[in-house]
PARO-44844 format. One line per 5 residues: number of its first residue (from 1); for each residue x, y, z of C-alpha. Coordinates in pm, whole numbers, plus 50000, padded with zeros to 5 digits. Layout:
% residues N
NUM) X/Y/Z  ...
END
This chain:
% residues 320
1) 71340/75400/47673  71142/75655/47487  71052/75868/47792  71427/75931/47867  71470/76037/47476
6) 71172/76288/47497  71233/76350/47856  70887/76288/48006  70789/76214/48314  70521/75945/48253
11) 70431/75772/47920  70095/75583/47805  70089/75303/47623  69794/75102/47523  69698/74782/47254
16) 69397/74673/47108  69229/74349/47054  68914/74264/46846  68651/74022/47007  68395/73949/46725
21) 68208/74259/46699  68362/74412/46987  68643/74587/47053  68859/74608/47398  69146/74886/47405
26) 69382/74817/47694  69635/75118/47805  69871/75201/48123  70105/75446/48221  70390/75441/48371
31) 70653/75726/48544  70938/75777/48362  71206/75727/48544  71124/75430/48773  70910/75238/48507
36) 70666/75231/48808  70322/75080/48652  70086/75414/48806  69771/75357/48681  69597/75081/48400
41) 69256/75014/48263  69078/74872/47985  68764/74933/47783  68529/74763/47568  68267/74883/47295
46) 68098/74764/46977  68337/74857/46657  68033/75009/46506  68028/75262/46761  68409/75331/46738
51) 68452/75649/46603  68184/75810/46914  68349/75572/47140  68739/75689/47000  68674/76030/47094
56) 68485/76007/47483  68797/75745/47516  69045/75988/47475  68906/76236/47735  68815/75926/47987
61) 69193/75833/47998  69283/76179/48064  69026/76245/48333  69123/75913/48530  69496/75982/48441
66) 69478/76321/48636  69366/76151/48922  69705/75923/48899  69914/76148/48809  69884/76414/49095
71) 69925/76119/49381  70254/76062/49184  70335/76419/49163  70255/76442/49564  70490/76183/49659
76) 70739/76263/49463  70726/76596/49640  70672/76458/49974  71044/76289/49978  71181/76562/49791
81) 71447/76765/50056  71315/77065/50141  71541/77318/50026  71502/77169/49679  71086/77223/49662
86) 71009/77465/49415  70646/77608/49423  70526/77293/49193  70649/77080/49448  70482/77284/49692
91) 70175/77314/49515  70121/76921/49535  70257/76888/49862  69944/77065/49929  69718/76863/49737
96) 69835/76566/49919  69720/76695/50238  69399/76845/50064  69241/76490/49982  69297/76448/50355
101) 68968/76598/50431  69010/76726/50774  69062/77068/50952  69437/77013/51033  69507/76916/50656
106) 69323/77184/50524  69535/77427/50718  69863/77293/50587  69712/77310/50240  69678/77667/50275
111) 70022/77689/50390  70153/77529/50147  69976/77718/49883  70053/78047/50062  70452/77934/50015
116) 70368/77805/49657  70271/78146/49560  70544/78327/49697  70761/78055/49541  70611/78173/49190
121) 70343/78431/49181  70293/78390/48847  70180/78019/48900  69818/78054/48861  69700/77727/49018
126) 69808/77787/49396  69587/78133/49386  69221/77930/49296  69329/77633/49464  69392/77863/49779
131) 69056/78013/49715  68891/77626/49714  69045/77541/50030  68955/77869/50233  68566/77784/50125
136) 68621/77449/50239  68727/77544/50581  68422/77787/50656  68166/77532/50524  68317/77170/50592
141) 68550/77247/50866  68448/77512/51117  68641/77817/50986  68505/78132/51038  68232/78299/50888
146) 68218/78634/50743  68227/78814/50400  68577/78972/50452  68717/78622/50420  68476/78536/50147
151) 68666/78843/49921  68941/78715/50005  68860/78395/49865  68712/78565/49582  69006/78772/49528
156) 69237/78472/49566  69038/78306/49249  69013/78620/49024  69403/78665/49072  69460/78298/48999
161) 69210/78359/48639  69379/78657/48560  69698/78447/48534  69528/78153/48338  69192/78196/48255
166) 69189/77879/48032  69241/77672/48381  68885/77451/48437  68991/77389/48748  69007/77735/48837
171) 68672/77795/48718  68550/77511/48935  68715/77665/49234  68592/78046/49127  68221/77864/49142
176) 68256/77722/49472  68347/78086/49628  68047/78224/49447  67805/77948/49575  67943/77994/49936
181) 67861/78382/49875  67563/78291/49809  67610/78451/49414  67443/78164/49277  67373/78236/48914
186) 67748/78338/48882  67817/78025/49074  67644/77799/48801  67826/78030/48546  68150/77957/48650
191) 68127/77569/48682  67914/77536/48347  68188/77737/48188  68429/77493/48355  68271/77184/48187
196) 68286/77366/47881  68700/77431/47923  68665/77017/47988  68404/76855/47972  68573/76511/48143
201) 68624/76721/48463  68460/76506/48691  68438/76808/49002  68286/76990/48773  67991/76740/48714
206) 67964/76685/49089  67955/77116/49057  67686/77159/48899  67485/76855/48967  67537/77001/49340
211) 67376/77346/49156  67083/77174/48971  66970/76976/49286  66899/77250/49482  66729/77412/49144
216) 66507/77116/49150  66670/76963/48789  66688/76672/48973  66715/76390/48694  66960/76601/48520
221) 67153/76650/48876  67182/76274/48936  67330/76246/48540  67575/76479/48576  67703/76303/48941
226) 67679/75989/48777  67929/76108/48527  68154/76227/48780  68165/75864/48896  68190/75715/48569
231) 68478/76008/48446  68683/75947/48791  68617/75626/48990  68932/75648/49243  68858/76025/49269
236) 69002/76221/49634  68618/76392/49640  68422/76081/49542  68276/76069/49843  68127/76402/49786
241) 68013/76280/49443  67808/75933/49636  67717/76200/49866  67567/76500/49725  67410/76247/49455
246) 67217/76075/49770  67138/76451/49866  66961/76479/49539  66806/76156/49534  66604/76282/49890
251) 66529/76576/49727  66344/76372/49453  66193/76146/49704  66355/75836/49592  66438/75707/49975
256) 66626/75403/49900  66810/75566/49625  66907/75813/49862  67019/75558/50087  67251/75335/49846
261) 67451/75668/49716  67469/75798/50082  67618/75403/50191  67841/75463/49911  68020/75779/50033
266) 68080/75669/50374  68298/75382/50259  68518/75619/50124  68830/75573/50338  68880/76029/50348
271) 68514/76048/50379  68377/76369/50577  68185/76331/50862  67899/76537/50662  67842/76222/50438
276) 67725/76030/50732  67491/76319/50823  67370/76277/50490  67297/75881/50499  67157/75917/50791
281) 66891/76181/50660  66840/75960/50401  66799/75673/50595  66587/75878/50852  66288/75903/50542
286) 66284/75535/50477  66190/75475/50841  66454/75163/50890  66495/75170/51277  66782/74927/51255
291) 66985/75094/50961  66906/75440/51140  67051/75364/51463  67412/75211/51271  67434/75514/51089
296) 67381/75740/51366  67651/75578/51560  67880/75629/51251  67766/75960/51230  67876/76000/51612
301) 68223/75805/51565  68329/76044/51244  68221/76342/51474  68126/76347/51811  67959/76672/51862
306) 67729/76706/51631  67481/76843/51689  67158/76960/51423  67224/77317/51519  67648/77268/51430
311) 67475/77172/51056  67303/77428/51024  67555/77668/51086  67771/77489/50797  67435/77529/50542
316) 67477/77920/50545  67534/77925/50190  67225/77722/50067  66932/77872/49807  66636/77857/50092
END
């Protein structure tokens, strides 16, 4: 097996097969050591648009691969014993409970990331990442506010960059804390300069589509979420992509727009309780009694105290 001779982890394969004019490219990859089948798709385009299509292929696989390849990574770490996690393990032990979405999980991903970077402080990914999950806990899941734990966010991501400042994802992360400081032109910055590290990194999209909404670029908002969708289908923040899309869709008073993206997040099996909130504004302008009272009682289900004042207390960070 040619993985055990180069000793990789996971190899991708792929075939081709010509249909007429057309042209459908088939690949999969699989993990090393088990031969487990992780992850398989195929694609299809006209073979006089091959060499544009050859190139957006290439980064396409690798943005949908990522995906795959970090659940692998996390339960591979999961079963690992614990004396024998090293701060990689550690570092996707937290990502596993990251895609978890809720305030419990969020606190062991900081724990783990805290150990990951004592583990290896020159690791630069647990630092940003670390910085990403601290902003997620003051906006999505009640953490406290204030600016002292906004440096340290900050802080957290400027360490991580200093370590690897070729990282998109840390870029990403470094715009989130700047958005959430309400530093929004450095916020934009950071993410833009993110897509240009990679420009198949679908959180990034859903970055600064979030960015241009609130701007008022809204047809070039709903592109770049679009993308998101289209880079990463089985994405951990898809939810957020349906949902911040439907949050631009309002803004451009497209109602039933609005509504499909918002009906789209919520199906998300991690979904946060915000994306109901966020259907059910949507909903709320199309006037649909019926439709209004289901998602309110979804709304209530996902969270049971919320309350309008509770969301606005979340929405600190917003361009008013």
């Amino acid at each position: 097996m040619i993985a055990r001779k180069l000793g990789a982890s996971y190899v991708v394969t792929g075939s081709v097969q010509q249909m007429g004019e057309r042209m459908r490219v088939y690949a999969e990859a699989v993990e090393g050591r088990s031969l487990r089948n992780i992850w398989s798709d195929s694609f299809v385009t006209d073979i006089a648009q091959l060499f544009d299509f050859q190139g957006d292929l290439c980064g396409t696989i690798a943005a949908r691969l990522a995906t795959e390849l970090g659940v692998s990574e996390q339960r591979q770490a999961r079963y690992l014993p614990r004396a024998n996690r090293g701060a990689w393990e550690l570092y996707h032990l937290r990502m596993s409970e990251f895609y978890k979405f809720s305030v419990e999980s969020n606190r062991r991903a900081q724990e783990f990331l805290r150990m990951a970077i004592r583990a290896a402080p020159e690791f630069a990914d647990p630092y940003t990442r670390l910085a990403y999950a601290i902003t997620l806990e003051i906006v999505y899941f009640d953490g406290r506010v204030s600016p002292s734990r906004l440096d340290d966010a900050l802080d957290l991501a400027l360490r991580g960059l200093d370590r690897d400042d070729r990282d998109p994802q840390g870029h990403f992360a470094l715009g989130r804390v700047r958005l959430a400081r309400q530093e929004y032109d450095l916020a934009i910055d950071a993410v833009e300069h993110a897509l240009d590290l990679n420009p198949y990194l679908a959180v990034s999209h859903c970055g600064v589509g979030d960015s241009l909404a609130y701007d008022g670029e809204i047809d070039t908002s709903i592109r770049h979420f679009e993308r998101a969708i289209e880079l990463s289908p089985h994405d951990p923040f898809r939810w957020a992509f349906h949902s911040y899309k439907s949050i631009a869709h309002i803004f451009g008073q497209d109602d039933e727009a609005a509504a499909r993206a918002g009906l789209r997040a919520v199906q998300v099996p991690n979904a946060h309780y915000s994306a109901h909130a966020n259907l059910l504004a949507a909903l709320g302008h199309t006037g649909d009694r019926p439709r209004i009272a289901l998602a309110r009682s979804a709304l209530l289900r996902a969270r049971l105290d919320f309350t309008l004042s509770r969301a606005r207390s979340r929405l600190f960070c917003l361009r008013v």
